[in-house]
Every structure is written in C-alpha cells, then in structure tokens.
VEXDREN-2710 file (C-alpha; in Angstrom, 1 decimal):
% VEXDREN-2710
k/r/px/py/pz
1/UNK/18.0/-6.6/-12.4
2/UNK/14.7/-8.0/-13.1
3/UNK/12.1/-5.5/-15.0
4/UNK/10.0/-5.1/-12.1
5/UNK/12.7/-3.9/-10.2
6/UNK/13.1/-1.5/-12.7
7/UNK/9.6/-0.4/-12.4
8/UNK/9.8/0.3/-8.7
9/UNK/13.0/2.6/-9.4
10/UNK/10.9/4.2/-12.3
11/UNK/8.1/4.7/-10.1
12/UNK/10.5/6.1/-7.2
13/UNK/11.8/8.7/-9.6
14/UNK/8.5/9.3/-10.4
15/UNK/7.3/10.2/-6.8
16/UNK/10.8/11.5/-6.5
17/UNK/10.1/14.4/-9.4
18/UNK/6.7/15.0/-7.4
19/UNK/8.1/15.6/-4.2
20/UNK/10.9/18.1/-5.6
21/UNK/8.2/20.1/-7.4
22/UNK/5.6/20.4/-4.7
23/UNK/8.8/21.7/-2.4
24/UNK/9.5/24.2/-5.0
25/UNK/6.0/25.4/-5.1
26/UNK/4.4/25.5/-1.5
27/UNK/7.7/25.5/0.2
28/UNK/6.4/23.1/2.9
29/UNK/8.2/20.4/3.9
30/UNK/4.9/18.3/5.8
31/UNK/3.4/16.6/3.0
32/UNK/6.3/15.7/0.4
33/UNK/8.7/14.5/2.8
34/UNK/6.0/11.6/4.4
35/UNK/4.9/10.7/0.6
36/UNK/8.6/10.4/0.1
37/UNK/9.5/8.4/3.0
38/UNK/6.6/6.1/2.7
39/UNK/6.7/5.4/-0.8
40/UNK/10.7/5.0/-0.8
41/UNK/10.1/2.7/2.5
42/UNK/7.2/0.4/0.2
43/UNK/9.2/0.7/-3.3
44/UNK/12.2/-0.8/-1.2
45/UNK/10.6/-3.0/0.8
46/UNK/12.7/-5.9/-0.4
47/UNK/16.3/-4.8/-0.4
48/UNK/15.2/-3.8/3.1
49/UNK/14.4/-7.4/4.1
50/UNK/17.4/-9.0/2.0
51/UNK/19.4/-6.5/4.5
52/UNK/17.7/-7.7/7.2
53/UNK/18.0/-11.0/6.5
54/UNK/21.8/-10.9/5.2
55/UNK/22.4/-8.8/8.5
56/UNK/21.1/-11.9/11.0
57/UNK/21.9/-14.6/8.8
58/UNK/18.3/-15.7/8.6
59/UNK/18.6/-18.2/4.9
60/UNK/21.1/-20.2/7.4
61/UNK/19.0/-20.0/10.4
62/UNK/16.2/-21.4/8.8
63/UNK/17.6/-24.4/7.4
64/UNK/18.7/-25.6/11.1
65/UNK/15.3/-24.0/12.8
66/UNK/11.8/-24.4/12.2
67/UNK/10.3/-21.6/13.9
68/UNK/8.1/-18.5/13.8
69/UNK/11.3/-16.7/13.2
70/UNK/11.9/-18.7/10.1
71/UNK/8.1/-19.0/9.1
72/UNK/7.8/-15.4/9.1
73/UNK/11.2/-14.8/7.3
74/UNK/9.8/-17.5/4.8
75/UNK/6.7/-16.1/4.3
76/UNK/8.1/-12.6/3.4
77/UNK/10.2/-13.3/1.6
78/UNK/7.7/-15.0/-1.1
79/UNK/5.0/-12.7/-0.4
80/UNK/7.2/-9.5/-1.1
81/UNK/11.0/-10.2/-2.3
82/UNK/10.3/-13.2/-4.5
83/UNK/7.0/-12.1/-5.3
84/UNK/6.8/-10.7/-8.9
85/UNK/3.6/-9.2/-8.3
86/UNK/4.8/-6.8/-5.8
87/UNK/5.5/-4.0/-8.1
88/UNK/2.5/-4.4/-9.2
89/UNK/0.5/-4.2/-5.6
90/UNK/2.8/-1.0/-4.6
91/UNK/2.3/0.6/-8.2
92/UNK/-0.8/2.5/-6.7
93/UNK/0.5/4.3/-4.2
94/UNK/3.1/5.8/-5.8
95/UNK/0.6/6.5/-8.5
96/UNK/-1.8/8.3/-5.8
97/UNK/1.5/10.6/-4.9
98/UNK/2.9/11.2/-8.1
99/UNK/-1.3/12.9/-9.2
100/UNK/-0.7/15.2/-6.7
101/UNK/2.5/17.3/-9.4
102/UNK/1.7/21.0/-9.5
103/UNK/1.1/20.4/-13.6
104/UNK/-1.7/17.6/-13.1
105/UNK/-3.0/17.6/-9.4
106/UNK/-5.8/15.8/-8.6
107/UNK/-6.8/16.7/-5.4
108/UNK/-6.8/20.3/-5.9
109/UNK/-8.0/23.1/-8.3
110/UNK/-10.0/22.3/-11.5
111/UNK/-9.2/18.8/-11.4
112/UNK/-10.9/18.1/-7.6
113/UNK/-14.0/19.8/-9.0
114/UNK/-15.0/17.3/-11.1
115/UNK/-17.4/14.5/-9.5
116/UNK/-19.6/11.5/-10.5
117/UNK/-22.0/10.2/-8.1
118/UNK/-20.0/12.2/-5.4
119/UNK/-16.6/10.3/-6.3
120/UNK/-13.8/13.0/-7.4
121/UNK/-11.0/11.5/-10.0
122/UNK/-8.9/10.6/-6.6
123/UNK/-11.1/7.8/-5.8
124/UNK/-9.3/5.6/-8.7
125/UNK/-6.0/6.1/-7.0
126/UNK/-8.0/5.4/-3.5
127/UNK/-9.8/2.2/-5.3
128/UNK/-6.9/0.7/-7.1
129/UNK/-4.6/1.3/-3.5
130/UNK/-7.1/-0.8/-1.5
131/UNK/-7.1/-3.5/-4.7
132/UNK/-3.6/-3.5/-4.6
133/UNK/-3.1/-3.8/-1.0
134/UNK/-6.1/-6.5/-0.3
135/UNK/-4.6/-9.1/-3.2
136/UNK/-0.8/-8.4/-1.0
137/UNK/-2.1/-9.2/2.5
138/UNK/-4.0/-12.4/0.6
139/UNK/-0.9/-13.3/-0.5
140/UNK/1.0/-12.8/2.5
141/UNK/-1.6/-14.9/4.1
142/UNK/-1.6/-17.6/2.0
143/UNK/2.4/-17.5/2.1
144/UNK/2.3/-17.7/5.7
145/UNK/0.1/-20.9/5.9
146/UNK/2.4/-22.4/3.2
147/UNK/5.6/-22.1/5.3
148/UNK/4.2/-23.3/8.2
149/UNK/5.3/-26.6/9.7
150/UNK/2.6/-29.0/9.8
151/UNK/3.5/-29.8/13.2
152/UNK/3.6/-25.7/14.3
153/UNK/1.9/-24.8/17.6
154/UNK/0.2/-21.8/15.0
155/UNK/-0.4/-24.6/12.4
156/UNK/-4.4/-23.8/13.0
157/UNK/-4.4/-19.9/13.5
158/UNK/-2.4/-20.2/9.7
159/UNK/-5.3/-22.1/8.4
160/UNK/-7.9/-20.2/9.5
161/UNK/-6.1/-17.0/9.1
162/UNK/-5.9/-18.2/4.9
163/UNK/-9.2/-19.5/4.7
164/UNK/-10.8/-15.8/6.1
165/UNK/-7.9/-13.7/4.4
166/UNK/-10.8/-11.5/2.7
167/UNK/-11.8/-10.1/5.9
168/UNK/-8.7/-10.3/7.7
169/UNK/-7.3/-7.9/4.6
170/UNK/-10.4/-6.1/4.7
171/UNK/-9.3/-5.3/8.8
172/UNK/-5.7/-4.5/8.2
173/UNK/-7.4/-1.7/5.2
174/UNK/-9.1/-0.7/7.7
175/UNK/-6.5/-0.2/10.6
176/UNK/-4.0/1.3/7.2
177/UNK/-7.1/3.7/6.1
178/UNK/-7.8/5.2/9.5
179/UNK/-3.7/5.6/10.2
180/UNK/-3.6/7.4/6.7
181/UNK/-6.1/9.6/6.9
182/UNK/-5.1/10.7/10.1
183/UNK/-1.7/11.3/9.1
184/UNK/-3.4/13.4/6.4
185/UNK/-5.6/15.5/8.6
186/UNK/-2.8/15.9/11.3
187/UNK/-0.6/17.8/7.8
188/UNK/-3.4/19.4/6.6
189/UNK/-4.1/21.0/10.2
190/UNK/-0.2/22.3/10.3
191/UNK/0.1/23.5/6.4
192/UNK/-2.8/25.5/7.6
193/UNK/-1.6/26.9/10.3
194/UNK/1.8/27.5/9.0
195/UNK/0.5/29.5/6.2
196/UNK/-2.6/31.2/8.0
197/UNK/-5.8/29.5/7.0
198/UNK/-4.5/29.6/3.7
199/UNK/-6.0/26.6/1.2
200/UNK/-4.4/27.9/-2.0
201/UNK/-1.0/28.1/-0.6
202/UNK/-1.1/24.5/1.0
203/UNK/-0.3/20.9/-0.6
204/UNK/-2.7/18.5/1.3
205/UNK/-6.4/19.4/1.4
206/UNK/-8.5/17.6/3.4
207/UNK/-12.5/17.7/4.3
208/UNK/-14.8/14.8/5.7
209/UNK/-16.7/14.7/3.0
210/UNK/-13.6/13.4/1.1
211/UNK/-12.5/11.6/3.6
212/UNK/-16.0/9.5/3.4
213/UNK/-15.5/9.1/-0.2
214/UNK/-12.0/7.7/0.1
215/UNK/-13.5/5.2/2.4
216/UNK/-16.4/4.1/0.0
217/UNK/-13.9/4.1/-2.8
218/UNK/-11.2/1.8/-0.4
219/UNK/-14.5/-0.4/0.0
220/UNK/-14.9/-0.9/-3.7
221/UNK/-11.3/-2.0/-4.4
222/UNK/-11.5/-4.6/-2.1
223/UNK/-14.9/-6.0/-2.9
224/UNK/-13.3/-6.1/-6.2
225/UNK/-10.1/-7.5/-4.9
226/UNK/-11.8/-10.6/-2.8
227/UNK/-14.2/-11.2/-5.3
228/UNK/-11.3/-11.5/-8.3
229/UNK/-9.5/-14.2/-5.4
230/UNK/-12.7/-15.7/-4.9
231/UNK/-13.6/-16.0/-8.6
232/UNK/-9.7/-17.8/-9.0
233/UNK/-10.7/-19.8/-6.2
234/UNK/-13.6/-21.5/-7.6
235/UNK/-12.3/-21.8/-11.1
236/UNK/-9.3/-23.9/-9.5
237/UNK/-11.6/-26.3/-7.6
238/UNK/-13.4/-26.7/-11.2
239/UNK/-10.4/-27.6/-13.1
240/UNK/-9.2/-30.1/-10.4
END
C-alpha cells in the first residue's frame, strides 16, 4: 500500500470520527450521513474505478480498441488511480468535514464568529477545496488530450479543451458549488424543521451571506490554482 493510500484511509477515519460524533450530539441523520457518503465516495474513488475496470475488462479492451471508451478509461485512470497527487487534491474536503467535530467546529458557535474582511475561518477549507479541485480537473484535462489518438474524431475538442482547462475547471467549480450549496440549504431547511426553528440544536447552518463568502473564497482558490499552472507553464517553455 502506497503512503498516499494510507492518507486517504487516515483521512476517512478522520471524517469517519466526525460523522459518529455529530450523530451522537444532534441526533440527526441529514448532514453526517451526505459528508460521509460523499467523502467515502471521493476518498475511494480509485478502488471504485479499478472495480469498474476489473468488472468490464477495460486494461484488455483497450489494447485491441482505440476508442472514447478506452480514452476515457485512460484518462482516469492517470488523472485519479495512478495519480499520486490525488490524495492530495481530495485532502480538503475531508478537511472541510472533519472542522465541523463538536470539540472544534468551525461553522458554528465561537469559532464562526470570528471574521476578517467578512471571511469566517471556513473560507480556508472553502479556498483550499476549490484549489484542490481546479489543479484535478487540469489534470484530468490534460490527461484526456494525452490519451487521445491523434487520429480521434475528438482529437480537436481535446486540444482545445487542455489549452482552456482554467476556465473549463473554473465552469465545472461552478456547476460543483451551486450543487453543494444547495444540497446544503435543502439540509439546513429540514434540520430546521425537524427540530422546530431550532439553530442550536442543528448541525448545518446556513445564511446567504455565507453562502456569498464561500463563493468569493471558491474564487480565490482557483485564481490561485490557474495562476500556480500558469506560472509552471511558462517556466517549462523557459527551460526548453
């Protein structure tokens, strides 16, 4: 087992612990089962798609097939199971959850109260997630046009798709922010009405005003993160 597979376990048991203590405390099932299914679902990811791809023998299919089966196969498989940065790029969001323990939470009670230019201390989690997830889609990307047959139909929409995979990451953030923080209103709404308009007795707290500053903060992780590419980038084309 290689260590970063070891960090993904550590970090599961980590979000694990987190879950199990916010059950114990609120009692409510909404918000620690979806961080627990969508953490163990990224923390996975790859011994999901070795399953996948031992289930429908795709390593044979691909040596006998040059397809968008394959490419896609191809490209995953470097982008996220043979990718050692990957533990690395989900690291965050497991991080975000595991801030959100009764003994240290973030988003609630003294903690949430703090504020610097507006920004509470969950906009590093928010930040580091849209870093993180920016420098994985680039990757994916860039894997994609890689494993794509010169003589592919796609061959061009790779290309392109690689040369503008800033923006194109900046649109999927997009798409994944509004998705998550809808998910996160929709919980907030029933913990609330489950327990009777009562914000100390629920897990998730959510407002617009924080939900603006999550935005700006996913913003600033991927300026970061397109600007770090960009910076590698330029320093390649100077050493060649």
């Amino acid at each position: 087992m290689k260590s970063t597979d070891l960090l993904r376990v550590a970090l599961w048991l980590g979000v694990l612990n987190t879950a199990n203590a916010n059950r114990k405390v609120f009692g409510l099932p909404t918000t620690w089962v979806f961080h627990l299914t969508l953490n163990s679902f990224i923390l996975f990811l790859p011994e999901i798609l070795r399953g996948v791809a031992h289930f429908f023998p795709l390593d044979a299919r691909a040596k006998h097939k040059r397809d968008l089966v394959s490419t896609t196969h191809a490209t995953l498989q470097d982008a996220i199971v043979e990718n050692p940065n990957y533990a690395l790029y989900v690291a965050p969001v497991a991080l975000a959850y595991m801030v959100s323990h009764p003994k240290f939470n973030i988003y609630k009670g003294k903690w949430a109260k703090l504020r610097l230019f507006g920004f509470g201390l969950d906009a590093l989690p928010h930040a580091l997630t849209a870093f993180a997830f920016t420098q994985l889609m680039m990757d994916t990307l860039a894997a994609f046009r890689r494993n794509t047959p010169r003589d592919a139909s796609w061959r061009a929409i790779a290309e392109r798709a690689d040369e503008h995979a800033g923006n194109l990451a900046g649109a999927f953030l997009i798409g994944a922010s509004a998705l998550y923080e809808a998910g996160e209103y929709a919980i907030n709404q029933e913990e609330l009405r489950e327990t009777g308009g009562d914000e100390s007795k629920i897990n998730l707290v959510w407002s617009a005003r924080d939900t603006l500053f999550d935005l700006l903060a996913n913003t600033i992780g991927w300026l970061a993160a397109v600007g770090l590419r960009s910076r590698k980038h330029l320093a390649s084309l100077e050493n060649e």
